[in-house]
C-alpha positions as a printed Julia matrix, in Angstrom:
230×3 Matrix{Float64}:
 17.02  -74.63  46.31
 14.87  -77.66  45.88
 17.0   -79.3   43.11
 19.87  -78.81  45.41
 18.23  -80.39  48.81
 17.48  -83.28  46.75
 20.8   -83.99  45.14
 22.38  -83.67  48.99
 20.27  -86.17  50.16
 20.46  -88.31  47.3
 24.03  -88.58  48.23
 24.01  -88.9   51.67
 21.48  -92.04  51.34
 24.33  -93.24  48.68
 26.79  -92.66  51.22
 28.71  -89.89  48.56
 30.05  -87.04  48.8
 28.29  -83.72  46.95
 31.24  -80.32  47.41
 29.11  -77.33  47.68
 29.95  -73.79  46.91
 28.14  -70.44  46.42
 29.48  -67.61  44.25
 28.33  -63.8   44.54
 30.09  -61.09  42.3
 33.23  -60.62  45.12
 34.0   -64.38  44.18
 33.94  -63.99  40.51
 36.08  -61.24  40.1
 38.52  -62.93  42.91
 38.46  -65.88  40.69
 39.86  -63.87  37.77
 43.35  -63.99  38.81
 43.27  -66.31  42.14
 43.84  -69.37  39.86
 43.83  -71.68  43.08
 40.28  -70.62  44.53
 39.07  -70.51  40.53
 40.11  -74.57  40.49
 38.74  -75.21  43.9
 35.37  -73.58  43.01
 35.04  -75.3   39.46
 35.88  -78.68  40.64
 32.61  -78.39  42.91
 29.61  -80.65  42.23
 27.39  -78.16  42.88
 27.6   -74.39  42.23
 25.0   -72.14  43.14
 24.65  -68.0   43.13
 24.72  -66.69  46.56
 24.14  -63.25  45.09
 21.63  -61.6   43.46
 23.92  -59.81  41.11
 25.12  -63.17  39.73
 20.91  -64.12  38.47
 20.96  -60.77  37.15
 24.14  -61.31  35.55
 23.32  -65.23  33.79
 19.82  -63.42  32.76
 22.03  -60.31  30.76
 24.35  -62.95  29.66
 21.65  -65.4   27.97
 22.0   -68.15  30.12
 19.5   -67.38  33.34
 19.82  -69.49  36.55
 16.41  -70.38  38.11
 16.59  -68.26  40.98
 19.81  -67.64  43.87
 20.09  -69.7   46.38
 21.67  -67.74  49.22
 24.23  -70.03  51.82
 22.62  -69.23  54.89
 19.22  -69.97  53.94
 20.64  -73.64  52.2
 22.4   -73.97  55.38
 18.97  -73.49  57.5
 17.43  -76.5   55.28
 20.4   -78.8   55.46
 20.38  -78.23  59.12
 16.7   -79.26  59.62
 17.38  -82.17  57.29
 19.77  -83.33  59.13
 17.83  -83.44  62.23
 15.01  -85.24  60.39
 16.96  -87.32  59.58
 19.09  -88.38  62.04
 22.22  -87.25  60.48
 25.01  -84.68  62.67
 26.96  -81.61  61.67
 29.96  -80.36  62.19
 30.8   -76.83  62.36
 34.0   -75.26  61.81
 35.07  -71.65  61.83
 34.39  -67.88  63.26
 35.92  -67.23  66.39
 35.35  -69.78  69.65
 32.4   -67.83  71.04
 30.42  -67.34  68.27
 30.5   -71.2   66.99
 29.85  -71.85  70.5
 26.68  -69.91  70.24
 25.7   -71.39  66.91
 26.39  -75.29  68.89
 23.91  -73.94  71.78
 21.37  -72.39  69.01
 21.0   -75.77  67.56
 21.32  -77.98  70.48
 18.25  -76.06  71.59
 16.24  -75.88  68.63
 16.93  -79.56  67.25
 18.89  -81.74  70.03
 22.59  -81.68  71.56
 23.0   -84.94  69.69
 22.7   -83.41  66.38
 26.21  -81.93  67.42
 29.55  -84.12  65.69
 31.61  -81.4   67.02
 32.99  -77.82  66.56
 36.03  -75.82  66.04
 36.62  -72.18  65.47
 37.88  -70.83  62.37
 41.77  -69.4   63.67
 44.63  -71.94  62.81
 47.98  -72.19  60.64
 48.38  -73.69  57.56
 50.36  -76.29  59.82
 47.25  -77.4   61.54
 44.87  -77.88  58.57
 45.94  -82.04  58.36
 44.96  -82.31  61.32
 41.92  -80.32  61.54
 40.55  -82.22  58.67
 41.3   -85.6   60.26
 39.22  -84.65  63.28
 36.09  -83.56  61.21
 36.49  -86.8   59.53
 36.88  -88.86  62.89
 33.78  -87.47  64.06
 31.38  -89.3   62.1
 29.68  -86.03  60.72
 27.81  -86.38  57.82
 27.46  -82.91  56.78
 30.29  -80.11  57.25
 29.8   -76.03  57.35
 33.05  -73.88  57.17
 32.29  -70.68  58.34
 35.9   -69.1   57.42
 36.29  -66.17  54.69
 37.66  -66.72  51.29
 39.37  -68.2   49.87
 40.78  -69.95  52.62
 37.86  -72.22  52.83
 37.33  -73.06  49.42
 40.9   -74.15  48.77
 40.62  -76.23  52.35
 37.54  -78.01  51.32
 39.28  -79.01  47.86
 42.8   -79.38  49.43
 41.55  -82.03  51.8
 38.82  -83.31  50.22
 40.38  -87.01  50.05
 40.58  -86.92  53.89
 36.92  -85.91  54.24
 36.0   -88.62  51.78
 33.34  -89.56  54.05
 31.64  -86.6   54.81
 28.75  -86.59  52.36
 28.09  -82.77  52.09
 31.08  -80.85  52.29
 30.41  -76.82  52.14
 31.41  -73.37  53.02
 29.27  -70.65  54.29
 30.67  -67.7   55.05
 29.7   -65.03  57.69
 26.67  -67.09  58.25
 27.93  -68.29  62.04
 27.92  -64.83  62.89
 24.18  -64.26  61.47
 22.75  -67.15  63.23
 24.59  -66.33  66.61
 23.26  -62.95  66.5
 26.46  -60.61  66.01
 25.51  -59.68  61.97
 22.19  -58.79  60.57
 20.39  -60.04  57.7
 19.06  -57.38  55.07
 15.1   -57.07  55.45
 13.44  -59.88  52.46
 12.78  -56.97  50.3
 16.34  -55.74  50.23
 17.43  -59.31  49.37
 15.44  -59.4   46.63
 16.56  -55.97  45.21
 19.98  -57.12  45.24
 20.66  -54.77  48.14
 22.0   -57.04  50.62
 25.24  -56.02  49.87
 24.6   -52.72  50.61
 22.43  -53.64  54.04
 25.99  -55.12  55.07
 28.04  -52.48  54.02
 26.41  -50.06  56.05
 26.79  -52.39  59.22
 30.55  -52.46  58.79
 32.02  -49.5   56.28
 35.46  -49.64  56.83
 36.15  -53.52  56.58
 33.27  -53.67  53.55
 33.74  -50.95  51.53
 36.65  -52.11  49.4
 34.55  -55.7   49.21
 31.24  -54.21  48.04
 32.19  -50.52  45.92
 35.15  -51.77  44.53
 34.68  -55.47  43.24
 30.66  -54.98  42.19
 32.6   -52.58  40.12
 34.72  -54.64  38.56
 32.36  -57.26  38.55
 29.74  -55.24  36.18
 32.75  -54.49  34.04
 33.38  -58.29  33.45
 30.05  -58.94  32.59
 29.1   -56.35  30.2
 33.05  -57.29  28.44
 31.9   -60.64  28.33
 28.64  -59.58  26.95
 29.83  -57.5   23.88
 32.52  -59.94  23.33
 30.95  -62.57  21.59
């Protein structure tokens, strides 16, 4: 978490732009045969594991990450940074009256003027030009896209070149929804048992279950094949 705060506002001082992205197990098995979201994710500067499952995974496999370093919570920091130091967001996704929730949240807490703008997450492919060209036009230095995957990883890649001069480009999820009060987050404890998943799964069944049963499935599969085949 620390490394990463650092590196962002390395590059925002340097007036560069750092491409964030999380992955969790749902990711890594999408990324098996979604060869567009697996190029959009590896040509990030900065890669960390949203998901428990993926520390437990890089320990199994020999190569252990320090610790996961969950969206929302990186969002949190980047947000206060941002205030501190004088820099604005721009937030972009969920549906208009959550994001307008999340605008008011942080208008209170920090200061309206911390506010580039804000745009909810439904459009067509024919809008995404333009969409881009007004997060770049607002003079935001740091961009959340609050939109599912792996529609926002391939829009942050796909229009990267337009939002040149954004300095912290990064998706994050369902965590509008979290911060505007409509989703819970899993109790600390839960988190660190790796039981988040299973926290959100139980707040929404029918629309997780396929998510969360299904691809953790799959996902231990891929790790314990990539284990035993070396």
């Amino acid at each position: 978490m620390q490394e990463t705060l650092a590196l962002v506002q390395e590059k925002i001082h340097a007036g560069e732009q750092v491409h964030h992205v999380v992955v969790n197990a749902g990711k890594v098995v999408a990324m098996q045969k979604d060869l567009e979201l697996r190029h959009s994710v590896n040509q990030c500067h900065i890669i960390n594991a949203d998901g428990q499952s993926v520390v437990w995974a890089s320990r199994f496999l020999g190569k252990p990450l320090k610790e996961r370093v969950a969206g929302i919570d990186l969002m949190a920091s980047l947000v206060e940074m941002a205030h501190k130091n004088n820099n604005k967001i721009f937030l972009f996704g969920a549906k208009e009256e959550i994001v307008k929730e999340v605008v008011e949240k942080y208008s209170e807490i920090y200061s309206p003027e911390i506010i580039a703008g804000y745009r909810n997450g439904y459009f067509t492919s024919s809008d995404e030009k333009a969409i881009a060209q007004q997060i770049a036009d607002s003079g935001t230095q740091m961009l959340f896209v609050a939109i599912s995957s792996p529609i926002k990883e391939n829009f942050l890649y796909k229009y990267r070149d337009i939002l040149k001069n954004v300095n912290l480009i990064m998706g994050v999820g369902g965590s509008f929804d979290v911060i505007a009060g409509k989703t819970k987050r899993a109790p600390a404890w839960m988190q660190n048992a790796g039981l988040e998943w299973f926290y959100r799964f139980a707040q929404e069944p029918r629309r997780m279950w396929k998510r969360y049963l299904v691809g953790n499935s799959k996902f231990i599969y891929l790790v314990i094949k990539e284990r035993f085949s070396n």
